[in-house]
TORLOKE-436011 format. One record per residue (C-alpha): x negated, y, z negated; residue number from 1. Coordinates in steps of 0.1 Angstrom, whole numbers, padded with zeros to 4 digits. Layout:
BEGIN
<pagu <X; Y; Z>; NUM>
...
***
This chain:
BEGIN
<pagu <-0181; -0126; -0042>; 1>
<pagu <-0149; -0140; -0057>; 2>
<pagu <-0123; -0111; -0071>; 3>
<pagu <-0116; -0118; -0107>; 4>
<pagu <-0084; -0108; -0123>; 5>
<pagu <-0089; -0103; -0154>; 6>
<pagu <-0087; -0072; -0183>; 7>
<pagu <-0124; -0056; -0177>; 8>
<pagu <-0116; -0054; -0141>; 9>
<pagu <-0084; -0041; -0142>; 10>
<pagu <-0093; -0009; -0166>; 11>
<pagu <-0117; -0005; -0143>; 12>
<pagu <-0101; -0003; -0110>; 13>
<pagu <-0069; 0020; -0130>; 14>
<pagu <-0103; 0040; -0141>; 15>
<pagu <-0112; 0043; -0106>; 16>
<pagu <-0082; 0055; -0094>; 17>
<pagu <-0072; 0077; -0125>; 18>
<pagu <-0072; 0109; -0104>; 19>
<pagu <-0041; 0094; -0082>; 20>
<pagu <-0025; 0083; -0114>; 21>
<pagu <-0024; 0113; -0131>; 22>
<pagu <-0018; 0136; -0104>; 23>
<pagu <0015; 0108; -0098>; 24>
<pagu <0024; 0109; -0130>; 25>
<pagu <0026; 0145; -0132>; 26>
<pagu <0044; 0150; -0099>; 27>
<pagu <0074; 0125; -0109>; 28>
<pagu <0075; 0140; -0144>; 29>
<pagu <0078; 0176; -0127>; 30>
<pagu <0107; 0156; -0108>; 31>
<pagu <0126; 0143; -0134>; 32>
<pagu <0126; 0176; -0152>; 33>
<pagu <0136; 0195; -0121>; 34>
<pagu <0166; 0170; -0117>; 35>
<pagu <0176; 0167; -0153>; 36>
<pagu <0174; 0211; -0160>; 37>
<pagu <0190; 0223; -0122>; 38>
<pagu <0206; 0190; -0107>; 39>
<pagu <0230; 0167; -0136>; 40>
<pagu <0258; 0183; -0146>; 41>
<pagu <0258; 0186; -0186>; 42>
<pagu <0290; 0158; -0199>; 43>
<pagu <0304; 0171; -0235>; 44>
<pagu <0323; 0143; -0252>; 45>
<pagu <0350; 0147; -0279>; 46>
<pagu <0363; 0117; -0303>; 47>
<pagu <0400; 0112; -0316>; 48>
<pagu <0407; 0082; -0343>; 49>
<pagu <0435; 0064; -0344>; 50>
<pagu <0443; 0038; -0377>; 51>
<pagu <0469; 0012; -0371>; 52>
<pagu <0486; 0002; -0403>; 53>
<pagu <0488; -0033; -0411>; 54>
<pagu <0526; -0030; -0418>; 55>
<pagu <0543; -0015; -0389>; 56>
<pagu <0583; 0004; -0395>; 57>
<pagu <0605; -0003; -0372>; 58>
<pagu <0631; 0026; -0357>; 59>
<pagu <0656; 0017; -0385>; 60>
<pagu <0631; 0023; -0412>; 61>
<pagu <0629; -0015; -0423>; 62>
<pagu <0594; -0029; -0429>; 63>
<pagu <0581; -0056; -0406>; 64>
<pagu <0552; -0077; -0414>; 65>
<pagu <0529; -0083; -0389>; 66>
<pagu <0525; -0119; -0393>; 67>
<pagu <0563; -0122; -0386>; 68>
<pagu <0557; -0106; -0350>; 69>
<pagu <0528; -0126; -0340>; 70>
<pagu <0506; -0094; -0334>; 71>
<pagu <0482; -0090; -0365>; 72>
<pagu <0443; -0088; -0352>; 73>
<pagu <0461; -0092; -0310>; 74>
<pagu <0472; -0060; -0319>; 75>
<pagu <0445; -0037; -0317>; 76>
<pagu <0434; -0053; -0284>; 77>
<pagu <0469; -0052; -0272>; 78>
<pagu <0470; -0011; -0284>; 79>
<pagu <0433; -0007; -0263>; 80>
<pagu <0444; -0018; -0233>; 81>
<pagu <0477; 0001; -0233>; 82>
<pagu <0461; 0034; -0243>; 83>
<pagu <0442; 0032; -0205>; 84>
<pagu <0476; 0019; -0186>; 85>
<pagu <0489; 0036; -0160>; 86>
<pagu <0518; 0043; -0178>; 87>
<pagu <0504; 0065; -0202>; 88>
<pagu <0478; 0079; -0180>; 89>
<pagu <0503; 0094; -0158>; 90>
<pagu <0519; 0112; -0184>; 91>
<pagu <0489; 0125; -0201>; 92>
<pagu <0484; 0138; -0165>; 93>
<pagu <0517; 0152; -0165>; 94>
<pagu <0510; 0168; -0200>; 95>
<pagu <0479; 0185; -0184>; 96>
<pagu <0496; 0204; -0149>; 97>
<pagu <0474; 0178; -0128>; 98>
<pagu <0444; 0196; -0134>; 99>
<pagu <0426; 0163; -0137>; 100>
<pagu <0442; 0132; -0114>; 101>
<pagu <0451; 0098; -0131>; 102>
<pagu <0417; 0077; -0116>; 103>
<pagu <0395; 0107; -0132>; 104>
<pagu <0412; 0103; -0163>; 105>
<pagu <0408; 0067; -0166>; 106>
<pagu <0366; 0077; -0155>; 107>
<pagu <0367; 0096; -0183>; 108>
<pagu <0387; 0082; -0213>; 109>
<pagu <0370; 0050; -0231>; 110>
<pagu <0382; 0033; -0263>; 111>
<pagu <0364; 0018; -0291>; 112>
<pagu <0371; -0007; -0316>; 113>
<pagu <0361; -0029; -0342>; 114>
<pagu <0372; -0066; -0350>; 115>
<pagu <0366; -0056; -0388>; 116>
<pagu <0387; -0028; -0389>; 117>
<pagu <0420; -0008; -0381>; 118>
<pagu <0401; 0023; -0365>; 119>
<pagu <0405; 0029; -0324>; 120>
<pagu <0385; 0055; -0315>; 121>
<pagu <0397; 0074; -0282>; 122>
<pagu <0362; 0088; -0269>; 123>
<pagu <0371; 0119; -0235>; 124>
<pagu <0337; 0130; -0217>; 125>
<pagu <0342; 0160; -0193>; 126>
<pagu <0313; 0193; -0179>; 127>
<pagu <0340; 0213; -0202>; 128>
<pagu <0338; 0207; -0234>; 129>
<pagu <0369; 0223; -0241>; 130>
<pagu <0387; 0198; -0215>; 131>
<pagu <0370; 0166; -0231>; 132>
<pagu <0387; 0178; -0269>; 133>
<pagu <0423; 0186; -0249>; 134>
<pagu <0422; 0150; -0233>; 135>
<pagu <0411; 0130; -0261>; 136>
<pagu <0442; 0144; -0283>; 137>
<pagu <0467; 0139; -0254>; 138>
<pagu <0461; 0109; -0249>; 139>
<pagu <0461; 0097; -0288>; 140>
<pagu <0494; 0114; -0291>; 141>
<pagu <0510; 0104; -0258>; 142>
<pagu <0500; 0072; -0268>; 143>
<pagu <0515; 0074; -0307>; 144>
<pagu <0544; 0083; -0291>; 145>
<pagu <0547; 0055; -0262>; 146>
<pagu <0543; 0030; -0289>; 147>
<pagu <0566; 0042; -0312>; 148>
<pagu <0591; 0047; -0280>; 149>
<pagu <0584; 0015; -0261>; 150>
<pagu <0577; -0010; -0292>; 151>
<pagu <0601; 0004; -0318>; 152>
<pagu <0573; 0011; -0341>; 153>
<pagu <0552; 0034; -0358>; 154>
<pagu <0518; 0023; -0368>; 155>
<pagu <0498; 0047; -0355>; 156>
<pagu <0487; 0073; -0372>; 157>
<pagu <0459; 0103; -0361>; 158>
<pagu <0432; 0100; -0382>; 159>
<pagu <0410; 0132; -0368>; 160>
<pagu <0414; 0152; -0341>; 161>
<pagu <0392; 0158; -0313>; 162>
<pagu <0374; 0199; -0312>; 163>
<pagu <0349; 0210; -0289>; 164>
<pagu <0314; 0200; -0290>; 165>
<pagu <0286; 0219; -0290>; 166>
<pagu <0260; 0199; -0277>; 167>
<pagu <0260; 0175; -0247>; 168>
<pagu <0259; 0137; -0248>; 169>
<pagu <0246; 0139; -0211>; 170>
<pagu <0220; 0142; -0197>; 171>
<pagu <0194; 0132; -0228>; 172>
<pagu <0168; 0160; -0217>; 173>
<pagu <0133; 0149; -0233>; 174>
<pagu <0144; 0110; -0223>; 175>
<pagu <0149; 0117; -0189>; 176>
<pagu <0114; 0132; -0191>; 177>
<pagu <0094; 0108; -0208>; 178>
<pagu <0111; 0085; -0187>; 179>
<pagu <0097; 0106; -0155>; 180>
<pagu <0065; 0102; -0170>; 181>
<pagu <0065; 0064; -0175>; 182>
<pagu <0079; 0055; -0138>; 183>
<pagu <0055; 0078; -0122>; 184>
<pagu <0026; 0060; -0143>; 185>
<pagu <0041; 0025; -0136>; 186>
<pagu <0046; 0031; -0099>; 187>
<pagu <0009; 0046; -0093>; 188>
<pagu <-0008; 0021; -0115>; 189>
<pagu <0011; -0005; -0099>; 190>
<pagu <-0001; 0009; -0062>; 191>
<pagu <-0038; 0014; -0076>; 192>
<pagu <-0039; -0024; -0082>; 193>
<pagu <-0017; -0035; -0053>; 194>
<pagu <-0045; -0018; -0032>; 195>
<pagu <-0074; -0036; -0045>; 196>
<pagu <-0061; -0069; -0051>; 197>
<pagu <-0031; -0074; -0029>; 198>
<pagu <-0034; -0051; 0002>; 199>
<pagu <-0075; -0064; 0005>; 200>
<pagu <-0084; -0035; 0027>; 201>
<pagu <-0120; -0022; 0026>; 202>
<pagu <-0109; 0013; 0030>; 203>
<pagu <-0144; 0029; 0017>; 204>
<pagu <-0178; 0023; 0012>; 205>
<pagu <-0176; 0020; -0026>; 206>
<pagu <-0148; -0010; -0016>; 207>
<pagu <-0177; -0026; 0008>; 208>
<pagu <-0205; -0026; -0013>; 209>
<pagu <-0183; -0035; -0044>; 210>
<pagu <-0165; -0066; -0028>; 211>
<pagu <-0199; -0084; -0007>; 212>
<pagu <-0227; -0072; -0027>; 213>
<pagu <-0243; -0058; 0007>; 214>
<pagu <-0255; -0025; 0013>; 215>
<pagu <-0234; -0003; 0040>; 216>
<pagu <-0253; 0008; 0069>; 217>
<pagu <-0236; 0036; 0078>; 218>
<pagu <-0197; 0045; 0080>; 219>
<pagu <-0189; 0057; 0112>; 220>
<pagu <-0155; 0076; 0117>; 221>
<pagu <-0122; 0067; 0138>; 222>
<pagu <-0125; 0085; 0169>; 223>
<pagu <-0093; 0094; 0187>; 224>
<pagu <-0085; 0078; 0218>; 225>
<pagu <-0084; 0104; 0246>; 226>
<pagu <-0055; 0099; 0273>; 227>
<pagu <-0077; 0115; 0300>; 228>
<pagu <-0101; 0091; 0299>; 229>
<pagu <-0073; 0064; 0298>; 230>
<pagu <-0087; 0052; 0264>; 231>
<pagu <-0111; 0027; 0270>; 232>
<pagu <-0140; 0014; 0251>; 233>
<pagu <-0165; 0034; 0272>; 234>
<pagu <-0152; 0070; 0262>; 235>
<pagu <-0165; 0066; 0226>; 236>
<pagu <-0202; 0058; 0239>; 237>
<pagu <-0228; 0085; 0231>; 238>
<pagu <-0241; 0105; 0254>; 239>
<pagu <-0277; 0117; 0257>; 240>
<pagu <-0273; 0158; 0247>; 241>
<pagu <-0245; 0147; 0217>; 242>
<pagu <-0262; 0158; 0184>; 243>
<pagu <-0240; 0172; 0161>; 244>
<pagu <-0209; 0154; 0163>; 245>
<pagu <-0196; 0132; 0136>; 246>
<pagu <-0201; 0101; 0155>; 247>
<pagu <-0235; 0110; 0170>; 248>
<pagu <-0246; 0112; 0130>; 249>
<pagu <-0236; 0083; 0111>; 250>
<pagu <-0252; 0063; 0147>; 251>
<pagu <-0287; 0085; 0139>; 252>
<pagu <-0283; 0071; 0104>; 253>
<pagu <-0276; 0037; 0116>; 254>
<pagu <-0307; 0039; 0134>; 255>
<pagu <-0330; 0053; 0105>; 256>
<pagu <-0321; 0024; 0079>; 257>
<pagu <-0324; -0003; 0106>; 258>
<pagu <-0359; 0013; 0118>; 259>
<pagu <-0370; 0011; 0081>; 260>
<pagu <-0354; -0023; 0073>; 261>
<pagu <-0376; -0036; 0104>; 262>
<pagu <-0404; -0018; 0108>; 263>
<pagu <-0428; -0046; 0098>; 264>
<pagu <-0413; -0068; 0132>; 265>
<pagu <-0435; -0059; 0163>; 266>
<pagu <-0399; -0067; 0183>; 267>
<pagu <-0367; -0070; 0164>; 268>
<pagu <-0338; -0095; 0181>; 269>
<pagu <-0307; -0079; 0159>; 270>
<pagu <-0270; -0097; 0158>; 271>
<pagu <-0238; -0070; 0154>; 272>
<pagu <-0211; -0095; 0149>; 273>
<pagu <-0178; -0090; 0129>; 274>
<pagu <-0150; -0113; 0115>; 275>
<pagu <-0125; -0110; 0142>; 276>
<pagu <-0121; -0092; 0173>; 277>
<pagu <-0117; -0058; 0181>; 278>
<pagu <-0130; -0046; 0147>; 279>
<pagu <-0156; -0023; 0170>; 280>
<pagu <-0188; -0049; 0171>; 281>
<pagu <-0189; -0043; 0207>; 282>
<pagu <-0186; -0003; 0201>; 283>
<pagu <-0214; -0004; 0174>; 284>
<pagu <-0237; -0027; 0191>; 285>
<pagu <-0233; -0004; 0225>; 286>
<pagu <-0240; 0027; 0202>; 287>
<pagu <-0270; 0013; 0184>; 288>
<pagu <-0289; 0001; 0216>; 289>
<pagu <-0282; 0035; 0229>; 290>
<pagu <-0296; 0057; 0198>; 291>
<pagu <-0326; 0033; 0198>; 292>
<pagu <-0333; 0042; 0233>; 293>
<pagu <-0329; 0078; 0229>; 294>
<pagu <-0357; 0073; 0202>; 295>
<pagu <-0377; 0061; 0223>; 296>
<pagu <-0374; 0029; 0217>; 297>
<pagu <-0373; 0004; 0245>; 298>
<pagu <-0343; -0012; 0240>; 299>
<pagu <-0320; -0043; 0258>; 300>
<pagu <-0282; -0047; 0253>; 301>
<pagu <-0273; -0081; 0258>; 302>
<pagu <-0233; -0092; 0257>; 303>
<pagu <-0234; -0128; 0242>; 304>
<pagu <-0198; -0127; 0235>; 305>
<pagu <-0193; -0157; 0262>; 306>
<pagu <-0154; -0154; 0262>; 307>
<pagu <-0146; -0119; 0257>; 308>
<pagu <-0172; -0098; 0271>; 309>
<pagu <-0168; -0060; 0273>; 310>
<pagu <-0206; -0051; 0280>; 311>
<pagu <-0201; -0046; 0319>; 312>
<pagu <-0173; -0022; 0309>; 313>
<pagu <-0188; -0003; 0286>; 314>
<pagu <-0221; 0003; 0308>; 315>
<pagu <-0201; -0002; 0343>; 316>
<pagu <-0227; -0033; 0354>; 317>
<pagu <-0218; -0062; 0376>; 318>
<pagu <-0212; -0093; 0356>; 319>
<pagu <-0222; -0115; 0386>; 320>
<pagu <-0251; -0124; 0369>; 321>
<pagu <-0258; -0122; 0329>; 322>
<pagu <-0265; -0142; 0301>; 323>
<pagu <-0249; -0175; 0314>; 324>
<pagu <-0271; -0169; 0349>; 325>
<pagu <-0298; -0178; 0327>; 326>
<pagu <-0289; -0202; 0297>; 327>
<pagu <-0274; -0224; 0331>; 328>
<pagu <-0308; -0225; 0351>; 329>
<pagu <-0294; -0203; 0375>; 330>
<pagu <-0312; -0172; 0369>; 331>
<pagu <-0345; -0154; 0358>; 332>
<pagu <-0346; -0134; 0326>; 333>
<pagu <-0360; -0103; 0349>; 334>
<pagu <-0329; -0113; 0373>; 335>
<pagu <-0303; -0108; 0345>; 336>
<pagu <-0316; -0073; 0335>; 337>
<pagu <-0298; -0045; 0348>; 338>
<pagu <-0309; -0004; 0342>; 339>
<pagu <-0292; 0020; 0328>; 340>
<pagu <-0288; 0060; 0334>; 341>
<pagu <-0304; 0067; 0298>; 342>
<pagu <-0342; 0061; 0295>; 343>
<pagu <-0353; 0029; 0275>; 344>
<pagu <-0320; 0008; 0275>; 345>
<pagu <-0315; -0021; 0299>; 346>
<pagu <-0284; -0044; 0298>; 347>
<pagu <-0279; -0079; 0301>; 348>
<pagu <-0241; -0083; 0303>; 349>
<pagu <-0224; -0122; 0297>; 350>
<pagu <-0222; -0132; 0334>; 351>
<pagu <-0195; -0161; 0343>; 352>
<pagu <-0177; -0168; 0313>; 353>
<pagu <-0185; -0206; 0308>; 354>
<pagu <-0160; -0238; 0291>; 355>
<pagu <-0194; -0243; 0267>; 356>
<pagu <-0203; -0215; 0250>; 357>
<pagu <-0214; -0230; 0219>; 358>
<pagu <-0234; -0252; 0230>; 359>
<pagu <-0253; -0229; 0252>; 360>
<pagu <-0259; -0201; 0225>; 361>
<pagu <-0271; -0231; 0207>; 362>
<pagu <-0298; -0239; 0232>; 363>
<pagu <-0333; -0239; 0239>; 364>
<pagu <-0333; -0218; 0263>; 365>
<pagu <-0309; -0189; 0246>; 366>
<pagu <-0346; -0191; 0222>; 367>
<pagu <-0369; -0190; 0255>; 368>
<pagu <-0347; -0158; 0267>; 369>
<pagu <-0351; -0140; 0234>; 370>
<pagu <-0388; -0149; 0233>; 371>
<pagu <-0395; -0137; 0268>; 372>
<pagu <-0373; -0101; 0259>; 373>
<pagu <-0396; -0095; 0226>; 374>
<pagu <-0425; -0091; 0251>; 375>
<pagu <-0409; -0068; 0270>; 376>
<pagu <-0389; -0044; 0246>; 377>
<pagu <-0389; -0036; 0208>; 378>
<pagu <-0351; -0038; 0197>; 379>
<pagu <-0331; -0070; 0216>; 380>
<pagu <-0292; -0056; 0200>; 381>
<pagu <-0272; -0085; 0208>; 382>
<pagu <-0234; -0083; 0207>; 383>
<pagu <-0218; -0115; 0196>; 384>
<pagu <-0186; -0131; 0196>; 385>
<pagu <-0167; -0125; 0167>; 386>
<pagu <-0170; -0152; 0137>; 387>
<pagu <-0131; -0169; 0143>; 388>
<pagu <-0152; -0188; 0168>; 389>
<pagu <-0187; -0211; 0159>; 390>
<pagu <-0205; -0191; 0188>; 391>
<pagu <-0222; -0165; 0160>; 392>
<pagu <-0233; -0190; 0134>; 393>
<pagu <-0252; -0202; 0167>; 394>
<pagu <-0272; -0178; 0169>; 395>
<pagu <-0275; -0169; 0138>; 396>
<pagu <-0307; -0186; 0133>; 397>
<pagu <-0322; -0175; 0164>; 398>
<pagu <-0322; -0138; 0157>; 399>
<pagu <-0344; -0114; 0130>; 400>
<pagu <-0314; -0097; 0117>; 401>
<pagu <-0278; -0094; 0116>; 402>
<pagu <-0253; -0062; 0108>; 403>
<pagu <-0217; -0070; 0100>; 404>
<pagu <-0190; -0049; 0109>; 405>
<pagu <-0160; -0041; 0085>; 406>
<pagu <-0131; -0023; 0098>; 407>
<pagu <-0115; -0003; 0074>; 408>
<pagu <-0081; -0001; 0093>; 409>
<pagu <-0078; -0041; 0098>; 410>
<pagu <-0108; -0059; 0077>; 411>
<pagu <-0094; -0080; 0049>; 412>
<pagu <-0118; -0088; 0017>; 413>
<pagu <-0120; -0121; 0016>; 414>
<pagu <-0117; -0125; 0052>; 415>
<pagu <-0148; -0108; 0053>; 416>
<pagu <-0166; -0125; 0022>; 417>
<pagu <-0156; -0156; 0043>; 418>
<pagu <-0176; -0145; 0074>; 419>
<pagu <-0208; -0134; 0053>; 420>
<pagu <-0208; -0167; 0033>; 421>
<pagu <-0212; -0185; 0066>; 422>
<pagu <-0234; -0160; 0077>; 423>
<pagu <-0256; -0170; 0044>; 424>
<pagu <-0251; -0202; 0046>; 425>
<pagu <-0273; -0211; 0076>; 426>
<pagu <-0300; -0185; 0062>; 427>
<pagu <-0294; -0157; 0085>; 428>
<pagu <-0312; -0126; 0066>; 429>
<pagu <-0280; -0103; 0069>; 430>
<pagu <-0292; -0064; 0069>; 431>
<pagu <-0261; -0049; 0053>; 432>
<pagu <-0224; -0041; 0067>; 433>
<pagu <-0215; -0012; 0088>; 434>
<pagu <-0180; 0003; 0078>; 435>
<pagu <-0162; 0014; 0105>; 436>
<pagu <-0131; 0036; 0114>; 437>
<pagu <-0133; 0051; 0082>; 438>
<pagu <-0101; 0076; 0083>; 439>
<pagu <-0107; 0116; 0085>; 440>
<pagu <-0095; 0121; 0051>; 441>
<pagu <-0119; 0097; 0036>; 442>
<pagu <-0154; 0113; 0026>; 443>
<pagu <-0181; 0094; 0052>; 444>
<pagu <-0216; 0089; 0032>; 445>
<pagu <-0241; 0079; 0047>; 446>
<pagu <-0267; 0059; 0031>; 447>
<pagu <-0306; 0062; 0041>; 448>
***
């Protein structure tokens, strides 16, 4: 029952959950073109070049050459950095009436050069492509002209001047796209196989059957708490006239594969266990005594969780005496039993909760008690202690059958596997799993 991670598996769990993937995929590329068409602003970008002879003339008109100055390949660095100075970025702002502040400018003015060459390329982007040609050329000649004017030289000469484009550089419409298209594939994929290998949820019957090799039962669905009836355990029993609710079917199913999957027992001792508390056990095992009954089935509850019990408050009987009573000494097994308003089910409930319950679900006389209830009813549905404690595996050999209940809001995989291993282990023929608080959006099959 061990998850392999491996190629085969994993195009088969992304084929499983192709229909989330594409429908993802789809939405984030509908997204992405929605942003990119009505929400990012279209940026136009114009180019000026500037060459800077190697030979600069100085105000006088004598030639200087560069290696006498010091400046030769420092140069072009030195003229980059100057171009987006304060100094000339406050009169390029000057040049334009403050339509556009200083910081903006500097946002939108870039320079480009190469080590290899002579070229600076003064790059403006702007929503106007009109604005991006004017600022690219003011700045190249503002800056011709602070160079000449600060340094005493002219080496800088306008190669080509900036003009409106016609097309934006921003934003790249079909990459944007195809980009939507990918993230939304990544990001479900991604989710499709965090689910099965990461999360470890049983969420659906498919999940169950898949991860422990084990038939589901039945999936019965999460049932609201009601605040009225102050959202106890006892609310979600069924009741004798319910026959077409939700719940009252997948229990009817319950019943019908159990029935079959026993029918060659004359009595059947049954264990509902899970593997760790409130996963419902206690619900289920209550609800499958009760539809056996109302099948006319003569059928005995018995609450051999020793150290949680809830049977006296899901039937509302005194837990004076119970199943301790009797594995003790103290008690009779007709003392224990206790009637019920609904034909054909009696309840033992767990009695004094004792410091050995182990060791007295191990017993002989936890065998004489089941022994003595086969001669008196046809279905024994015996509510154990959930498997984080040894108390199940105890009487695990003692009984005909045993259900396993999955929780598909808390149940872990291979928390589950673990239980059902153990459960196998000391050859306890396991019936199948019930899955239980499946959620309303999920489809409930039932399985006969």
């Amino acid at each position: 029952m061990e998850q392999s991670f491996n190629y085969q598996t994993i195009l088969k769990e992304l084929k499983n959950g192709l229909k989330f993937i594409i429908l993802t995929t789809i939405l984030t590329t509908v997204l992405g073109a929605i942003i990119t068409f009505f929400w990012l602003s279209p940026m136009y970008e114009s180019k000026t070049d500037l060459l800077v002879n190697g030979t600069v003339v100085k105000g006088s008109g004598e030639d200087l050459s560069l290696n006498e100055v010091e400046i030769n390949i420092r140069l072009i660095e030195t003229y980059s950095i100057m171009i987006k100075s304060d100094r000339i970025m406050e009169k390029v702002e000057d040049k334009l009436d403050q339509r556009i502040s200083k910081e903006e400018l500097v946002k939108q003015t870039s320079v480009v050069t190469n080590e290899n060459s002579q070229i600076i390329s003064i790059i403006a982007e702007s929503p106007n492509p009109e604005n991006a040609a004017e600022i690219a050329n003011e700045v190249a000649l503002t800056f011709k002209e602070e160079v000449k004017k600060v340094m005493d030289i002219d080496n800088v000469h306008v190669l080509s001047s900036a003009s409106p484009s016609d097309k934006p550089v921003r934003p790249n419409k079909m990459i944007n796209i195809l980009l939507s298209m990918v993230i939304g594939f990544i990001l479900s994929a991604t989710w499709v196989l965090y689910r099965k290998h990461f999360d470890m949820k049983l969420i659906t019957i498919h999940e169950v059957e898949e991860a422990l090799s084990l038939p589901v039962l039945s999936g019965i669905p999460h049932m609201k708490k009601s605040k009225k009836m102050g959202g106890g355990l006892s609310q979600h029993l069924l009741k004798a006239g319910e026959v077409h609710s939700p719940l009252a079917e997948a229990y009817r199913s319950l019943r019908t594969i159990v029935q079959y999957k026993t029918k060659n027992n004359a009595a059947s001792a049954l264990m509902v266990t899970s593997k760790h508390p409130n996963e419902g056990k206690s619900l289920t095992s209550a609800n499958l005594a009760i539809v056996m009954a109302l099948d006319n089935k003569k059928t005995v509850y018995i609450d051999c969780d020793l150290r949680r019990p809830d049977g006296q408050f899901l039937f509302g009987v005194s837990s004076r005496k119970g199943v301790t009573s009797y594995l003790e000494g103290y008690s009779t097994a007709k003392e224990i039993v206790s009637g019920t308003h609904i034909p054909n089910l009696s309840v033992i409930v767990a009695g004094i909760i004792p410091p050995n319950p182990t060791e007295l679900l191990s017993s002989k006389r936890m065998d004489q008690l089941l022994q003595e209830l086969k001669k008196e009813y046809e279905y024994i549905i015996i509510d154990s202690p959930p498997m984080v404690v040894s108390d199940s595996l105890a009487l695990a050999n003692k009984v005909d059958g045993c259900i396993f209940v999955v929780n598909a809001q808390k149940s872990k995989r291979d928390e589950v596997s673990d239980g059902i291993q153990q459960l196998q282990q000391v050859k306890t023929e396991i019936l199948g799993t019930i899955l239980n608080e499946i959620a309303p959006s999920k489809k409930v099959q039932y399985y006969y």
